[in-house]
FITI-69218 format. One record per residue: x, y, z of N, C-alpha, C in turn. Coordinates in steps of 0.02 Angstrom, whole numbers, padded with zeros to 5 digits. Layout:
N
REC    n.X    n.Y    n.Z   ca.X   ca.Y   ca.Z    c.X    c.Y    c.Z
REC      X      Y      Z      X      Y      Z      X      Y      Z
...
//
This chain:
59
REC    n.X    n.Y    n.Z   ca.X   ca.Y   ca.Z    c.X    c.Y    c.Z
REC -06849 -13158  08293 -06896 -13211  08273 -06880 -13233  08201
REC -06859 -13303  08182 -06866 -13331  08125 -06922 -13314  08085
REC -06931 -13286  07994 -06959 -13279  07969 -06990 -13372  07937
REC -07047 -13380  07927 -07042 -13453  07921 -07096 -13458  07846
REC -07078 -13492  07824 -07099 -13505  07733 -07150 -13542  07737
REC -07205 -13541  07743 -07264 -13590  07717 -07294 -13563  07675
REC -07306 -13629  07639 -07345 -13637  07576 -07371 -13671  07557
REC -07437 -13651  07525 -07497 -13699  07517 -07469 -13772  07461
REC -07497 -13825  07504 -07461 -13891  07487 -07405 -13912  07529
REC -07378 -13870  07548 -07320 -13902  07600 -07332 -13921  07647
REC -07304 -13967  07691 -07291 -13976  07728 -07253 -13948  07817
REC -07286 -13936  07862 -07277 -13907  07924 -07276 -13973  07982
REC -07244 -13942  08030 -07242 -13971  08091 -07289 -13917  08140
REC -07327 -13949  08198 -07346 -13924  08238 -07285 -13918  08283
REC -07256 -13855  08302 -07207 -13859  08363 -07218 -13904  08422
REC -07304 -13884  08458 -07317 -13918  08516 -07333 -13986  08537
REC -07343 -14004  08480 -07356 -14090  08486 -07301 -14131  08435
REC -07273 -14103  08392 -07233 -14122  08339 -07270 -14155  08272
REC -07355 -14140  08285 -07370 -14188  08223 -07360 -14163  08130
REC -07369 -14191  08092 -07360 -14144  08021 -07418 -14147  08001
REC -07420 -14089  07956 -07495 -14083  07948 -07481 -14050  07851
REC -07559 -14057  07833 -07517 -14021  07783 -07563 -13940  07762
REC -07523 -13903  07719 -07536 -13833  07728 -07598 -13817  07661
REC -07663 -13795  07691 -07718 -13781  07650 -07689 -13725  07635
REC -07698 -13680  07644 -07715 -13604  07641 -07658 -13577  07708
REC -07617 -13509  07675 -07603 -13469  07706 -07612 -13390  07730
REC -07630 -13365  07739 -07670 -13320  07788 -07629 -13252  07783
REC -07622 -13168  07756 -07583 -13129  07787 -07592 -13105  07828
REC -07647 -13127  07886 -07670 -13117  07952 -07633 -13145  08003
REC -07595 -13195  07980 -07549 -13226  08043 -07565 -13295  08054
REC -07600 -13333  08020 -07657 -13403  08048 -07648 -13433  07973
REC -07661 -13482  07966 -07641 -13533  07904 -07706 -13604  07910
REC -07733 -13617  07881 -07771 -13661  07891 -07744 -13749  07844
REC -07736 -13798  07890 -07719 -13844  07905 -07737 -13934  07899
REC -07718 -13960  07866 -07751 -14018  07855 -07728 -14099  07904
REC -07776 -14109  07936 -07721 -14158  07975 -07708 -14230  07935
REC -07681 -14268  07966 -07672 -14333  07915 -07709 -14382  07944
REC -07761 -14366  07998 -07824 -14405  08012 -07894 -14391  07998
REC -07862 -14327  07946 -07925 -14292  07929 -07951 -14227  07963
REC -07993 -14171  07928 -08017 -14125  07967 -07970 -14076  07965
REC -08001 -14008  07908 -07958 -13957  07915 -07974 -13898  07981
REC -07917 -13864  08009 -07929 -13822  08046 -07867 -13747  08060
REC -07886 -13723  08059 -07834 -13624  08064 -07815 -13656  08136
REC -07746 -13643  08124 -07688 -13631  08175 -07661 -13551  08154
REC -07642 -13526  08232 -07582 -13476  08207 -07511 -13526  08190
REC -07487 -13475  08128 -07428 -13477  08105 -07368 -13461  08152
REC -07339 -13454  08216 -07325 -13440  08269 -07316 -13517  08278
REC -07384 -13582  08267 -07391 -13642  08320 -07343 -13689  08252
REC -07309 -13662  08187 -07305 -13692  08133 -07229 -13708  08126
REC -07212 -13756  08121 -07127 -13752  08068 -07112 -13793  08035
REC -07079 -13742  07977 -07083 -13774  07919 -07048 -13862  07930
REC -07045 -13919  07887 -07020 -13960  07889 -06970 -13979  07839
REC -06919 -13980  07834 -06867 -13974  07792 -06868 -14055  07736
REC -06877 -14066  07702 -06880 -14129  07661 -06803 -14155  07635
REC -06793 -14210  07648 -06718 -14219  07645 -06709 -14251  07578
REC -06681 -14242  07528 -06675 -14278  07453 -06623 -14345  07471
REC -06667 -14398  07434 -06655 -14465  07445 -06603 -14490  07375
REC -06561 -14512  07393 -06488 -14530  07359 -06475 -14611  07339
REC -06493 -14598  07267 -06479 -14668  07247 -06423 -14689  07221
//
């Protein structure tokens, strides 16, 4: 199993739907609580999470 880096302020993907969300609070219980971008925070397991890689933009 991939070890996976979240951190509060970052940015995640939901694996199962693909949406991004962004990262309130992380949890050493296993669960991370979650902000969506329509609003409304809510705890996912970290399991449902991956990270999203940010690509640096080249001028």
């Amino acid at each position: 199993m991939q070890t996976k880096y979240l951190q509060k302020g970052a940015q995640a993907k939901i694996a199962s739907t693909g949406q991004i969300v962004e990262v309130k609070r992380v949890s050493d219980h296993g669960f991370s609580v979650v902000r969506f971008q329509t609003g409304g925070d809510y705890m996912i397991l970290n399991d449902r999470l991956e990270t999203v890689e940010s690509q640096q933009v080249r001028h």
